[in-house]
C-alpha positions in Angstrom: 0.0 0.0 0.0 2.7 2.4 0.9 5.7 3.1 -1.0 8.7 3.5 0.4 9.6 7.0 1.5 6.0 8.0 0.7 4.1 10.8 1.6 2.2 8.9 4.0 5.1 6.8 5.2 7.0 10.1 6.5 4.1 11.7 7.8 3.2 8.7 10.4 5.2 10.8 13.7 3.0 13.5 12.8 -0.5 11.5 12.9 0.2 8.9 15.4 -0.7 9.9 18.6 1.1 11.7 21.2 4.0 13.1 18.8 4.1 16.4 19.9 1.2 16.3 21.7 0.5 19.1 24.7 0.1 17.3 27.6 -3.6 17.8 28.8 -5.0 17.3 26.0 -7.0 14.4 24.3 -5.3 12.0 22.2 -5.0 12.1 18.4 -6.4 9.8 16.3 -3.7 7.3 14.9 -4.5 7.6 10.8 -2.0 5.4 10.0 -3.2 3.0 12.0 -6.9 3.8 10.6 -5.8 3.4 7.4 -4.3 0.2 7.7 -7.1 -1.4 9.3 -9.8 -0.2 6.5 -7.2 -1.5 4.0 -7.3 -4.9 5.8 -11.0 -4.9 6.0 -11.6 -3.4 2.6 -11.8 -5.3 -1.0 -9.1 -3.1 -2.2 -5.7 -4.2 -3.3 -3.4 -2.4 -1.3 -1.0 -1.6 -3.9 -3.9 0.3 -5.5 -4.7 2.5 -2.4 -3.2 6.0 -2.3 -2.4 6.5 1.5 -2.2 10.2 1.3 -5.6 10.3 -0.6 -6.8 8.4 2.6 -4.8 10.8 4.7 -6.5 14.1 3.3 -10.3 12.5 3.5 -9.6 11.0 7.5 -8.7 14.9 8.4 -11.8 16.2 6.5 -13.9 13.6 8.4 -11.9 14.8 11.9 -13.2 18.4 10.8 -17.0 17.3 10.1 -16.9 15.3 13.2 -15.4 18.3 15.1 -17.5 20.6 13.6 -20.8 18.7 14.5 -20.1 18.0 18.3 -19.0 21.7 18.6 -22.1 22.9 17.1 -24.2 20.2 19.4 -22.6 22.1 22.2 -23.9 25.4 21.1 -20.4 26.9 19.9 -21.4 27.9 16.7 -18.6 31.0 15.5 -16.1 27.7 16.7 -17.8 25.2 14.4 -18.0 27.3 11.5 -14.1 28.4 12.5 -13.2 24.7 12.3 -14.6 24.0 8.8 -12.8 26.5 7.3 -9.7 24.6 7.6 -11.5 21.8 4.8 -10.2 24.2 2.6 -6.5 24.7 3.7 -3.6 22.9 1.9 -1.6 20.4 3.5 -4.6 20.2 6.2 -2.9 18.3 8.8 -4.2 16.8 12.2 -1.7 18.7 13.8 -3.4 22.1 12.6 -6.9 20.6 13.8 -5.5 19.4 17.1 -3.8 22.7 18.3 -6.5 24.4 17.1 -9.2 22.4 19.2 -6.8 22.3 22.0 -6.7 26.6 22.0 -10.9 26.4 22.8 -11.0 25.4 26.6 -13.1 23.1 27.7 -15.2 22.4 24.8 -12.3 22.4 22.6 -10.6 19.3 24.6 -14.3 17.8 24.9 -14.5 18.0 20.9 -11.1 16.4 21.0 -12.3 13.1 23.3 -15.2 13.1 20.8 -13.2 12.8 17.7 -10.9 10.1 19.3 -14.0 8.0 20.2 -15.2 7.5 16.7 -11.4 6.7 16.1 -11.0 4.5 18.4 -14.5 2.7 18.2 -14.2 1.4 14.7 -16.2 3.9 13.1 -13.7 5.8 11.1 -12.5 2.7 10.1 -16.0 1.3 8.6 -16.6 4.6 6.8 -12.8 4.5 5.2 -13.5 0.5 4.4 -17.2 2.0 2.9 -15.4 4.6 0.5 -12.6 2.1 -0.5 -15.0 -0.4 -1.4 -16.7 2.4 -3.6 -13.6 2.8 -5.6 -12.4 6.1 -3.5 -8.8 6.7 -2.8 -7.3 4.0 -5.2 -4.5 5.6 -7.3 
C-alpha cells in the first residue's frame, strides 16, 4: 500500500498519537493505524490505495466530526471556524488538534469526541465503505 519513503510513510510521527502532543490534551487519532485497518478490512488491493488520498479524506472527516459535536454544544462561531480549515492545503491533524486544543473546555471535549469515533471502529468502517466504492485507489 505504501511506498517506500511515501508521503504517508513520512508523515506517520505526525498522525500517530502523542507526537508532539501538549500534555492535557486528548489523544490524536492514529490515521495510520486507521488506514491500515480499513485496508485490511476493505476489497481493495493495497497496492492500489493511495495513502495520502486516505490521509486528506480521515482529516476532512476529523473536521466534520469536530465541527458537528461543537455545534451540538452550542459553539457555533467555533464550528463554523473549524470547517474552514477543509479548505486549507496540506490540512494536517496537527493544525486541527492545536486548534481544538486553544478552545478550553469544549475544545478538549471535541477532542475526546473525535478520538471516540477513532478508536471505536467507526472511522475505520466509513474509510473500508469509501474504498470499497472505488475512493482513494490511485
Amino acid at each position: 500500500m505504501t511506498a517506500p519513503g511515501s508521503n504517508a510513510r513520512r508523515a506517520v510521527r505526525a498522525v500517530s498519537p502523542g507526537a508532539g502532543q501538549p500534555s492535557g490534551h486528548g489523544s490524536r487519532p492514529d490515521l495510520i493505524d486507521t488506514i491500515e485497518k480499513a485496508a485490511a478490512s476493505s476489497d481493495a488491493e493495497r497496492a492500489d490505495i493511495d495513502p495520502d488520498a486516505c490521509l486528506v479524506t480521515l482529516n476532512h472527516l476529523i473536521v466534520g466530526i469536530g465541527a458537528h459535536y461543537l455545534r451540538l454544544g452550542g459553539h457555533l462561531e467555533a464550528a463554523d471556524e473549524f470547517e474552514t480549515f477543509r479548505a486549507r492545503t496540506p490540512l494536517s491533524i496537527d493544525m486541527l488538534w492545536e486548534h481544538l486544543a486553544r478552545q478550553a473546555a469544549f475544545g478538549a471535549a471535541t477532542q475526546r469526541q473525535i478520538a471516540e469515533h477513532f478508536t471505536n471502529g467507526d472511522a475505520v468502517a466509513v474509510l473500508t465503505d469509501l474504498l470499497n466504492g472505488g475512493e482513494m485507489r490511485g
